[in-house]
Every structure is written in structure tokens, then in C-alpha cells.
C-alpha positions as CSV (number, residue, x, y, z in Angstrom):
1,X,0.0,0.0,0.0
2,X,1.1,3.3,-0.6
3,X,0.5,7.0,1.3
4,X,-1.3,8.2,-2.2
5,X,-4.0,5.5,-2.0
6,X,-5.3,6.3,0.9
7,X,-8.8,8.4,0.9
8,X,-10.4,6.8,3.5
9,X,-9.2,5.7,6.6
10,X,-10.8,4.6,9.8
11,X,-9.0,4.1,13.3
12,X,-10.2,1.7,16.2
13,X,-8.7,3.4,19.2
14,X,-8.4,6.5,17.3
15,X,-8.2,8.4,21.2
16,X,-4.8,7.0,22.0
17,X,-2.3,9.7,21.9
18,X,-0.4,7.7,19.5
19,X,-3.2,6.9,17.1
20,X,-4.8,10.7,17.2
21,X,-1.7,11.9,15.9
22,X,-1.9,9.9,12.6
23,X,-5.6,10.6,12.8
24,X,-4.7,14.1,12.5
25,X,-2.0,13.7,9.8
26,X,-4.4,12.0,7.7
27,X,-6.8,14.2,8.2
28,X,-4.8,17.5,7.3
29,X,-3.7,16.1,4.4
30,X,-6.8,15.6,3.0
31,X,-7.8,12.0,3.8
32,X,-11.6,11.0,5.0
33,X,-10.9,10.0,8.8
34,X,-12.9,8.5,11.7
35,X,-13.4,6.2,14.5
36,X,-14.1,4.7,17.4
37,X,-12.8,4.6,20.8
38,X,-14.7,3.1,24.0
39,X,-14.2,6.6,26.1
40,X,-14.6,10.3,25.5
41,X,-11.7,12.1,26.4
42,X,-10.8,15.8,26.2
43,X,-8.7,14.8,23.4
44,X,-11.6,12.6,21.6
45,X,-13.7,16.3,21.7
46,X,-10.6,17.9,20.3
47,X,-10.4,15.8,17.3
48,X,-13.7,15.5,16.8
49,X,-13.8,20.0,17.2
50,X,-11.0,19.1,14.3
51,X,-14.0,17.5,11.8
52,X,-13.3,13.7,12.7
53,X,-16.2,11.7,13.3
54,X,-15.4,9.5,16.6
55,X,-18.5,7.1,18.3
56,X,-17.9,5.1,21.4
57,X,-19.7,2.2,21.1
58,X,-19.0,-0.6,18.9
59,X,-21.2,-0.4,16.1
60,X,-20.6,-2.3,12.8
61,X,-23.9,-0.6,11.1
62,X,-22.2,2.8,11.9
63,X,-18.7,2.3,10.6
64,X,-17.2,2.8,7.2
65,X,-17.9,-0.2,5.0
66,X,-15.4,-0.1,2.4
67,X,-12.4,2.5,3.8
68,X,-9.1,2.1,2.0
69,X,-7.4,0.9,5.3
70,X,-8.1,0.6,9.0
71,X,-5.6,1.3,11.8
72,X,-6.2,-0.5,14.9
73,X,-4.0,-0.1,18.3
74,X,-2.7,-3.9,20.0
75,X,-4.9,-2.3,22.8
76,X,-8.0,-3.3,21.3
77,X,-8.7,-6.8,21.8
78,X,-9.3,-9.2,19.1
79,X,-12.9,-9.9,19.5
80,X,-13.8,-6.9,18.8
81,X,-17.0,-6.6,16.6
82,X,-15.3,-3.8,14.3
83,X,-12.3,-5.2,13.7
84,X,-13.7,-8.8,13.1
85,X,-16.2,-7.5,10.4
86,X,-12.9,-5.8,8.8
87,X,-11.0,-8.8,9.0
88,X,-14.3,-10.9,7.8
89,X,-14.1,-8.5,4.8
90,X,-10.7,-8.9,3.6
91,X,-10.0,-4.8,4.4
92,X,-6.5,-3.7,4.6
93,X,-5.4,-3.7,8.4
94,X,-2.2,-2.2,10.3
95,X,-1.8,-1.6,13.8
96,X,0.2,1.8,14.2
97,X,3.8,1.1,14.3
98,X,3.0,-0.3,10.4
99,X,1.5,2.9,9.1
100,X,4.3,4.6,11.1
101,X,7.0,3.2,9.0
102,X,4.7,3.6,5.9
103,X,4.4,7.0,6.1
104,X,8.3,7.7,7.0
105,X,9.6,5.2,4.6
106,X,10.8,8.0,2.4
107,X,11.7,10.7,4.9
108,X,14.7,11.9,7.2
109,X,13.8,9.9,10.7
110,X,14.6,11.2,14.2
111,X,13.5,8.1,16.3
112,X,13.3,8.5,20.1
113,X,13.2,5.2,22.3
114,X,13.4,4.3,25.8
115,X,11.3,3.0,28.8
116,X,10.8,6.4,30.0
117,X,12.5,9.8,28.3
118,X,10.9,9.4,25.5
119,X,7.9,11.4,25.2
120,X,9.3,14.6,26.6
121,X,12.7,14.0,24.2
122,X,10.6,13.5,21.1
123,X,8.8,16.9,21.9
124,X,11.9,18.9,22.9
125,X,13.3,17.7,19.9
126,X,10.7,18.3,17.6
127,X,9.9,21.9,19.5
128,X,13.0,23.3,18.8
129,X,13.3,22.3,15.1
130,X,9.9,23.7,15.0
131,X,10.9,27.0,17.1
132,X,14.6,27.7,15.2
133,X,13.0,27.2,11.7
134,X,14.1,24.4,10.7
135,X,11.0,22.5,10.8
136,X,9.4,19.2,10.8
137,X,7.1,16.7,11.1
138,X,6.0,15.5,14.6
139,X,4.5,12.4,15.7
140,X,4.3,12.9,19.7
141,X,3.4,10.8,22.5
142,X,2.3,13.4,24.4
143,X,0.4,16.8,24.1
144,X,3.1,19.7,23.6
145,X,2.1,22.8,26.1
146,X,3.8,25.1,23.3
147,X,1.5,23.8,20.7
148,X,-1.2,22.1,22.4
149,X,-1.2,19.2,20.1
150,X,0.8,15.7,19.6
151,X,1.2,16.5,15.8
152,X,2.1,19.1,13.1
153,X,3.4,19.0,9.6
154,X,6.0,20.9,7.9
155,X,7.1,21.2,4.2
156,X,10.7,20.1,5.3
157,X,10.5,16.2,4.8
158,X,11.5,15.1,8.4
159,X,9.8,13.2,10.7
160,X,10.4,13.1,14.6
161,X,8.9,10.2,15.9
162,X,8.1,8.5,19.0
163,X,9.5,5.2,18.8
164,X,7.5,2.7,21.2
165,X,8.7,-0.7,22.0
166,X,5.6,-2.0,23.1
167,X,4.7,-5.2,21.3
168,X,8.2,-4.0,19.7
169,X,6.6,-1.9,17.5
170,X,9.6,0.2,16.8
171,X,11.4,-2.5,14.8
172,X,9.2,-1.1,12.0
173,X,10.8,1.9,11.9
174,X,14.1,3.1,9.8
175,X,15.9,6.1,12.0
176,X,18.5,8.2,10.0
177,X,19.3,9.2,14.1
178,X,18.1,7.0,16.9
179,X,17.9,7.8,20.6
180,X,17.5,5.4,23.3
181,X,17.3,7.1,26.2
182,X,16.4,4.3,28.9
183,X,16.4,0.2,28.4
184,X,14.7,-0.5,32.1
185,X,12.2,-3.4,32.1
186,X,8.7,-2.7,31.4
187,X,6.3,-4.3,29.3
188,X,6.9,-7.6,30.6
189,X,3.2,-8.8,29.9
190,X,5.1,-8.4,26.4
191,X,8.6,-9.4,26.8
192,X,8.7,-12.4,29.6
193,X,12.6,-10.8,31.4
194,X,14.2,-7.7,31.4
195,X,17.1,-9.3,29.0
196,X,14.4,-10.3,26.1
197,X,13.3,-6.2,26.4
198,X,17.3,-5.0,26.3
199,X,17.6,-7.0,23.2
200,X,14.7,-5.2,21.5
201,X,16.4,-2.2,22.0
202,X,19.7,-3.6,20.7
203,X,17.4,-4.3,17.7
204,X,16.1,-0.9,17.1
205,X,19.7,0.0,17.1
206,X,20.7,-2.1,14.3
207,X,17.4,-0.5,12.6
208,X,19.8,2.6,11.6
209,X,19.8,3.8,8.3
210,X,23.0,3.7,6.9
211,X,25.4,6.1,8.3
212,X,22.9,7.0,10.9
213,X,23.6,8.1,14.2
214,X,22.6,6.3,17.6
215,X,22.7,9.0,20.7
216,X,22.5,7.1,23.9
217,X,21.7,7.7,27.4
218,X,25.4,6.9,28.9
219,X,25.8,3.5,31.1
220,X,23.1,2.0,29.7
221,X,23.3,-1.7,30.7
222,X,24.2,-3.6,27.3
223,X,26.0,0.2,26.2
224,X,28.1,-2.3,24.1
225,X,25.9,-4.1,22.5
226,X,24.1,-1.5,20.8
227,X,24.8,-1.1,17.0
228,X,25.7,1.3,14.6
229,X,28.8,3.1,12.9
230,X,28.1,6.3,14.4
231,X,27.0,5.8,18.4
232,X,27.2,8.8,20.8
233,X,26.6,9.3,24.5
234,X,24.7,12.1,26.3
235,X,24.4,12.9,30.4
236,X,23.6,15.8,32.8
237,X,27.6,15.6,33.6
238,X,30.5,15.3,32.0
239,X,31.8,11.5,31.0
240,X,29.2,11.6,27.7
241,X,29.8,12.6,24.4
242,X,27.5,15.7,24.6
243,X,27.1,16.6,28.2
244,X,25.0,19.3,30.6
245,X,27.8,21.3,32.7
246,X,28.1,23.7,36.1
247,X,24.2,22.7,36.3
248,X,22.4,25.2,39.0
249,X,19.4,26.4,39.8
250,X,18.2,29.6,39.6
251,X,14.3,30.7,40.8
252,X,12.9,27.2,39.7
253,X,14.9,26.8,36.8
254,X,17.7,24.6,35.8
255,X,21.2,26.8,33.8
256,X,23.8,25.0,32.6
257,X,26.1,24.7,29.4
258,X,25.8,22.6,26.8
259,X,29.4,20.7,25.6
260,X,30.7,18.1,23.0
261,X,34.2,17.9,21.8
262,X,34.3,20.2,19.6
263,X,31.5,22.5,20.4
264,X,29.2,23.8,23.9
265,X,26.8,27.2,24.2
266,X,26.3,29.1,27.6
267,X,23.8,30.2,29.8
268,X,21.3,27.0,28.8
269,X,17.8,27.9,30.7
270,X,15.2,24.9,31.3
271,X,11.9,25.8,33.3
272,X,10.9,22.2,33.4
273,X,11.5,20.8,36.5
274,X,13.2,17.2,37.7
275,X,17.1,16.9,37.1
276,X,16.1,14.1,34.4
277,X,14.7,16.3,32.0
278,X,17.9,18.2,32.2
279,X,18.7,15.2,30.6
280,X,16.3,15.0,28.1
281,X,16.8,18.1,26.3
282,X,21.1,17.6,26.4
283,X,19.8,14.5,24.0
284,X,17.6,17.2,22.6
285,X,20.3,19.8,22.3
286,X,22.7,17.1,20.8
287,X,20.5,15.9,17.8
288,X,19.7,19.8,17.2
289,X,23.5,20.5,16.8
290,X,23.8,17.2,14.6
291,X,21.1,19.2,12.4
292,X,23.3,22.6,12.1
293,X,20.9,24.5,14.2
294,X,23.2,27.3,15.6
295,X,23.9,27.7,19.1
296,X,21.6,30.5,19.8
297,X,18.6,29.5,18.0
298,X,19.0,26.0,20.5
299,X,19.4,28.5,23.7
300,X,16.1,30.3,22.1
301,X,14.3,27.7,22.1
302,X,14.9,25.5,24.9
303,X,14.7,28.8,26.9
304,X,10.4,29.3,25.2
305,X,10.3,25.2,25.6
306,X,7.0,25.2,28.8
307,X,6.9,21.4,28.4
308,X,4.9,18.4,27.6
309,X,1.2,17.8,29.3
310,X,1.1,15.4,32.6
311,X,5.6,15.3,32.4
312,X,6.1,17.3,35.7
313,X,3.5,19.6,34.9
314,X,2.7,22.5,36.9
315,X,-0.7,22.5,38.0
316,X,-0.2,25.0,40.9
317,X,2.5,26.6,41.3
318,X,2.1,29.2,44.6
319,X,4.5,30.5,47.4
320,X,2.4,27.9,49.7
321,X,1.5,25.4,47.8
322,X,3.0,23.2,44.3
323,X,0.9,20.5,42.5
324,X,2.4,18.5,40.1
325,X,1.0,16.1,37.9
326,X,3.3,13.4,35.8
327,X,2.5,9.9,33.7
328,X,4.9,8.4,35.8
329,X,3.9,4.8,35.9
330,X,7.3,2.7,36.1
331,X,9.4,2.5,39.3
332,X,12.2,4.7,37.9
333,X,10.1,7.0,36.7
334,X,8.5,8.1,40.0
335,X,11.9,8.1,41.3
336,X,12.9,10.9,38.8
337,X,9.7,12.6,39.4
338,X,9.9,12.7,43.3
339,X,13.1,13.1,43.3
340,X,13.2,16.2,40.9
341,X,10.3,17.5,43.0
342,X,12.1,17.4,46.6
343,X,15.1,19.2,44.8
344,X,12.9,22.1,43.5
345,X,10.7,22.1,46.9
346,X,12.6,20.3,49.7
347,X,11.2,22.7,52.3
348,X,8.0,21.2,52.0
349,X,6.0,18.3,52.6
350,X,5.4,15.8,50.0
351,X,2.0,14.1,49.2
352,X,2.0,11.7,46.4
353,X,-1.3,10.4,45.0
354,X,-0.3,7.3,42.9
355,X,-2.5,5.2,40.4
356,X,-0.9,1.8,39.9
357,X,-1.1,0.5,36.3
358,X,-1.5,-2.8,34.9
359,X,-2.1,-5.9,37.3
360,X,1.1,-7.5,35.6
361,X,3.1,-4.6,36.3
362,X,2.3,-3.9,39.9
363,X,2.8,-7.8,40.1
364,X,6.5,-7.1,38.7
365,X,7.2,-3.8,40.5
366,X,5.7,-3.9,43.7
367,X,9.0,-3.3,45.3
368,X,10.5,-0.8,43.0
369,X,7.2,1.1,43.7
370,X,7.0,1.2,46.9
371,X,10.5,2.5,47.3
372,X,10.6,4.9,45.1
373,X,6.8,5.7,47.0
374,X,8.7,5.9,50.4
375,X,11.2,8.8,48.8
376,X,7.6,11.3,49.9
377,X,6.2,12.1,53.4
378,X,2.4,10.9,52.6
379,X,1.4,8.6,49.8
380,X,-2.0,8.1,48.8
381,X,-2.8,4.8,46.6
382,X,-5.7,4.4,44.1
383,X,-6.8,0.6,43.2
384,X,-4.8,-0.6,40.6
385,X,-5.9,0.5,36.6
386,X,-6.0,-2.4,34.9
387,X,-6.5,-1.0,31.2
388,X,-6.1,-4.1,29.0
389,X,-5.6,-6.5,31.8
390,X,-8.3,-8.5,33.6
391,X,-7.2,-9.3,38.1
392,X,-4.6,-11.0,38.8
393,X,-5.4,-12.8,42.7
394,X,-3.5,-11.0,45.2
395,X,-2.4,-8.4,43.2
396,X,-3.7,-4.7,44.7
397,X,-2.3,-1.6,45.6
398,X,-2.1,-3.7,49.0
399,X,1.3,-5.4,47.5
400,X,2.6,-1.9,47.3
401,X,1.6,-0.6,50.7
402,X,2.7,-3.8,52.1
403,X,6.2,-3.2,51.0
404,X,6.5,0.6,52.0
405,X,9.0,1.2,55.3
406,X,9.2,5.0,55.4
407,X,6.4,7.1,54.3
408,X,2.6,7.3,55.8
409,X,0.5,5.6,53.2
410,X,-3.4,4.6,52.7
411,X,-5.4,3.1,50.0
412,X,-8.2,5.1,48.8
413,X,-10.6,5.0,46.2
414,X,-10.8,7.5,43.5
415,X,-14.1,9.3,44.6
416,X,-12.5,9.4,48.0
417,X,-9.3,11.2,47.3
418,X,-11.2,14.9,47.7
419,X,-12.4,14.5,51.1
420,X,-9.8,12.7,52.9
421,X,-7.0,15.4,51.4
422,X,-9.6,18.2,52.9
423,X,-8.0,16.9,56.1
424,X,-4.8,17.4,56.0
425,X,-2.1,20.0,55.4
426,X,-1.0,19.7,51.4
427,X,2.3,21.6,50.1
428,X,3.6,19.8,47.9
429,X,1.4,17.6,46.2
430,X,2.3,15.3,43.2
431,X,-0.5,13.2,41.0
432,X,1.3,10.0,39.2
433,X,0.0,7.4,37.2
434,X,-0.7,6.5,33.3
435,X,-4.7,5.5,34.0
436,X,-7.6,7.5,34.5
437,X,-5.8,9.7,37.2
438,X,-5.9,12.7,35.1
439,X,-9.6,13.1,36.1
440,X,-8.7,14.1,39.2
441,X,-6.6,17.0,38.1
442,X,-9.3,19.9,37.4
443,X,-10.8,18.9,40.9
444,X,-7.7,19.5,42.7
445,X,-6.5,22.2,41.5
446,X,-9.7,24.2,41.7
447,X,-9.5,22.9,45.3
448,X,-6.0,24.0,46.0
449,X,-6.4,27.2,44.7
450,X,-9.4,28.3,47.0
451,X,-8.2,27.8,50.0
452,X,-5.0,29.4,49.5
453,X,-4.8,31.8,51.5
454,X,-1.0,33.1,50.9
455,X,0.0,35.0,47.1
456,X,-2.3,33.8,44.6
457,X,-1.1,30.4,42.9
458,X,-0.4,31.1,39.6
459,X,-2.0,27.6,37.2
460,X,0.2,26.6,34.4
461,X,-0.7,24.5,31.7
């Protein structure tokens, strides 16, 4: 199949932050596009403000009969009625990752991997080529604050891409420069051990085009292993190939310089919080100066960069009280995010409200959870979201708690959360988790910001 032959197209799932953004592509350039999706979501309404026809039910009377090709995400289970009557009918399906590689078969690739990093590279990446002029293509996995979307196009034919290795998906794609910023286990519903995901990624390495460039985090486990010609490092320290130097911070902000061998820029100015994303955009940086951006377009640019929705997001941010609200969902991940927020706001006390996700993943995680959870003062746990998953016996937020030495914690349902946090004391609160958590967002913060009773908390978004 080629790009050209597609005039109709219709996504199951199409309210996946992956599968919106092709929705959209498709859409702006001129293709017939709806879907289905079981939820309404704020970003369902957007698409469908956008002209896309979405219903939520599954309804084989009300769908396309004859589109040119139907995208469907692994999410979606295979007895679906939809995507049985396609596959009854012989229609052309792909899951994602395919139409992914279809549509950047031809183009310059900038593919960003990793068990966590990724999103918020891919959108620093993709904000400054957008921001300097250069331009691009982008494919996000999250919503950018600067743009409030996951996509846009450009007439420059280069593609920055979220590369996921769920289901290893990613092996579909052909980077002309890769980046593998973690290679933690996750996914193991997917991958059985943490050695059969390393080798994926080892595997997305030798998907390189030729003479393309890998950029890695540095001391990944398996470092060695990875493939390629051209294979760079990056840190927040010196040791790396491209490297974040005399790092400080300065009213909330992060300032450092940016160095490589041969080349480094001054007075660097990040207003995204946690020390990892300091991270993120030297890997940023890095593939912008493998581009030719100049130095002071990058320091422009990172400097207008306000960040990607739900990665250490400022909900709140007051002289009394901070709310934060992340995806965080792996162990290392709410380690970064707690730890970044005790370095911006040490002086206060930290409440974490946490939504486990997955049964098989609180299963493998329980203690990497709860010790990254006991890094706060007060932890609040929501039962475990089990998205695709159907219970597992005796797996509950009560395995986490169970295994938690230091900080205060109780299980509470969702509808619960408002009233019990009327009772305490909240200056620091952080919101964490990749499920439905995010409905709890609005609620707090209009909460939080009425009873403040100090400067007026300025909401960020």
C-alpha cells in the first residue's frame, strides 16, 4: 500500500495519543478520517472540534464499509466486533507502528526510544526544530504545552517520531538518528525478562539507516551491545559525548552549558522541573546541533520550551503550595519525578497520590514502587488501573503498601481522594500514574487554589 491510496481511513482506538496523531495527519492532508474509541476524552472532543467523526460504542452498522485501510491499536482486543467484520471482509489492516513506518519510509527519521524519556525527548526535539525554523514533522506521544497538540506537519520532509517498543513496535521503523534514552524493564506482559526487552532495543539499534547516528543515554546496561557506525553518548555531567555542565538552579529553573568535543553554548535555561529532564533536552540539544541549528537559536528555544502535558507539569505553582502532575507509571520513573520535586521544593512536605497501572506490572514492580513511593512524606494509593488487563489474585495496591517502610500511606478510592486530602495539610502535592488519574486534576486544582490563603497560585498549563 502506498500513502497516495489512501482516501479513506478509519481508526479503532483512534483516542490513543499515538493513534490521534496519525488521525490528524491524515486528516490535514486531505484523507476521510474517523473512529471509534470506548471513552470520550478531552482529546476525543478535540479531534472531533477538528471535523473527525469518533463514536464510542462498537457499532458495525455505523462504521465505514469499504475504507481504503483501518488502523487499529494492540490495545484493542481481538474480538472486537469492528475489527472482526474488517477482517471478515478482507480490508486492509495495520496496527500503528506499520502505518508509522509507511508514512516515513521516504523521509529523514529522528526516532526516540526508551522505557521512559521518551515522550518529553521526542517533543523537545521536535519543538526546537519547529521553534529555530528548521522545521518538521511530529509524531508525539504526548500533548506539547507550546502547541497544544501531539502533531504538526511541515514542508521540510523530516519526521520526529516517538518510537515505542511496546509489542516492539519500533522495529518497524528506519531512523536516520536514533535515541534510546532508557532500556529498564517494562512491558513484561510483552517481553517475559528484562534481557528479552534490552535485546529489542539492541534491535532498534541495528534498525539505523546507513550512516545514521545512535545518541545514547550513557551507562546503559548492554552500552556495548548497541549497533551502529556512528553511536554517541549524552548525560547531565561530564563523561558523555555531549554533556549538561556547572548545572544550578536559579528561581525554579535549571542553567547549565551545553558541551561536546568540539562545540558547547552558555547560559542553557530549562523551566521544566526534575534533574532528568535536564537530561532529556542535552539529548535534545545534541540531535539539534547534529542538524546545524546554531547555538543561539537551541538557547532560544529550549529557553520558550514550557513542556509536555502530565511530564512534571505545573498544575499549581504558589508560594504555599506546588501541585504537580506526571504519567509516571514505572518505578524509575516516580523516582525521577519525586526526586526532581524534593530538589525544586525540599522545604515542604510531600504528598504523592499514585495510580498503579496494569495488574502484571504492579505484580513485577511492587517493590521498585513502593521504594521509590517511600522517597515522599504521605502517599496516597488508588486501586490498581488495569486497562487491557483482567485481576490478577492478590495483586492490589495492597502489595505496594505492604512493602513501603518509610512514608505514611493509605489506599483510597478514587471518589475518595477529595475528602480525605480536605483533612490534611498539602504543600507539595504530586499526581502519578498513566490510568484515569488525570480526572482528578481539574478537581484539585480548583481545590488548592481556593483555600489558598497566601499570594495567589499562579496555574500553568
Amino acid at each position: 500500500m502506498e500513502f497516495k491510496d489512501i482516501k479513506t481511513i478509519y481508526f479503532i482506538g483512534i483516542g490513543g495519543i499515538g493513534m490521534s496523531a496519525l488521525a490528524r495527519y491524515f486528516h490535514f492532508h486531505g484523507a476521510s478520517v474517523s473512529g471509534y474509541d470506548k471513552t470520550a476524552t478531552t482529546l476525543t472532543h478535540e479531534l472531533e472540534k477538528e471535523g473527525i467523526a469518533i463514536h464510542y460504542q462498537e457499532d458495525v452498522d455505523g462504521i465505514p464499509k469499504a475504507p481504503d485501510l483501518v488502523v487499529y491499536t494492540p490495545a484493542v482486543p481481538g474480538d472486537h466486533k469492528e475489527l472482526v467484520y474488517y477482517r471478515q471482509q478482507g480490508t486492509p489492516l495495520m496496527k500503528r507502528s506499520e502505518v508509522l513506518g509507511l508514512i516515513t519510509n521516504s523521509s529523514f527519521n529522528i526516532c526516540v526510544a526508551g522505557t521512559h524519556g521518551k515522550t518529553t525527548i521526542t517533543t523537545m526535539i521536535a519543538h526546537i526544530l519547529r521553534h529555530s525554523g528548521y522545521g518538521c514533522n511530529a509524531f508525539l506521544g504526548g500533548i506539547s504545552v507550546n502547541y497544544n497538540s501531539n502533531y504538526w506537519s511541515d514542508k521540510r520532509n523530516v519526521c520526529v517520531v516517538e518510537a515505542d517498543e511496546y509489542d516492539r513496535s519500533f522495529l518497524r521503523l528506519r531512523p536516520n538518528i536514533a535515541v534510546i534514552s532508557a532500556m529498564d524493564a517494562d512491558h513484561l506482559d510483552i517481553y517475559g525478562t528484562a534481557a528479552a526487552v534490552e535485546q529489542a532495543f539492541i534491535d532498534f539499534s541495528g534498525c539505523l539507516k546507513p550512516d545514521g547516528l545512535l545518541l545514547s543515554h550513557k551507562g546503559l546496561k548492554r552500552e556495548a551491545d548497541l549497533k551502529g557506525d556512528r553511536h554517541e553518548t549524552y548525560a547531565a555531567a561530564r563523561g558523555a559525548d555531549f554533556a549538561a555542565a556547572d548545572l544550578r538552579i536559579d528561581q525554579g529553573d535549571y542553567l547549565f552549558r551545553f558541551e561536546s568535543a568540539d562545540w558547547s553554548i552558555d547560559k542553557v535555561v530549562l523551566s521544566m522541573g526534575g534533574r532528568h529532564n535536564v537530561e532529556n533536552v542535552t539529548a535534545a540539544i545534541a540531535v539539534a546541533h547534529v542538524l546545524g541549528i546554531p547555538g543561539d537559536k537551541i538557547v532560544e528555544a529550549v529557553a520558550a520550551f514550557r513542556g509536555v502535558k502530565r511530564r512534571f507539569e505545573y498544575i499549581v505553582k504558589g508560594a504555599r503550595q506546588v501541585y504537580i502532575d506526571d504519567y509516571a507509571h514505572h518505578p524509575e520513573e516516580l523516582r525521577a519525578l519525586i526526586t526532581g520535586a524534593r530538589e525544586l521544593f525540599g522545604d515542604k512536605k510531600c504528598t504523592v497520590i499514585f495510580q498503579p497501572h496494569l495488574f502484571t506490572r504492579t505484580r513485577d514492580f511492587a517493590d521498585g514502587f513502593a521504594g521509590s513511593l517511600d522517597l515522599a512524606d504521605e502517599v496516597y494509593l488508588l486501586p490498581v488501573y488495569p486497562a487491557r488487563e483482567q485481576p490478577i489474585a492478590g495483586v492490589t495496591s495492597e502489595l505496594i503498601a505492604a512493602k513501603m517502610k518509610k512514608a505514611r500511606v493509605t489506599i483510597v478510592d478514587r471518589s475518595k481522594i477529595l475528602p480525605t486530602l480536605k483533612k490534611e495539610d498539602i504543600e507539595l502535592l504530586i499526581t502519578a500514574g498513566a490510568g484515569d488519574i488525570d480526572t482528578l486534576v481539574e478537581p484539585l486544582r480548583q481545590w488548592l487554589q481556593t483555600r489558598t490563603t497566601g499570594p495567589p497560585a499562579e496555574g500553568q498549563s
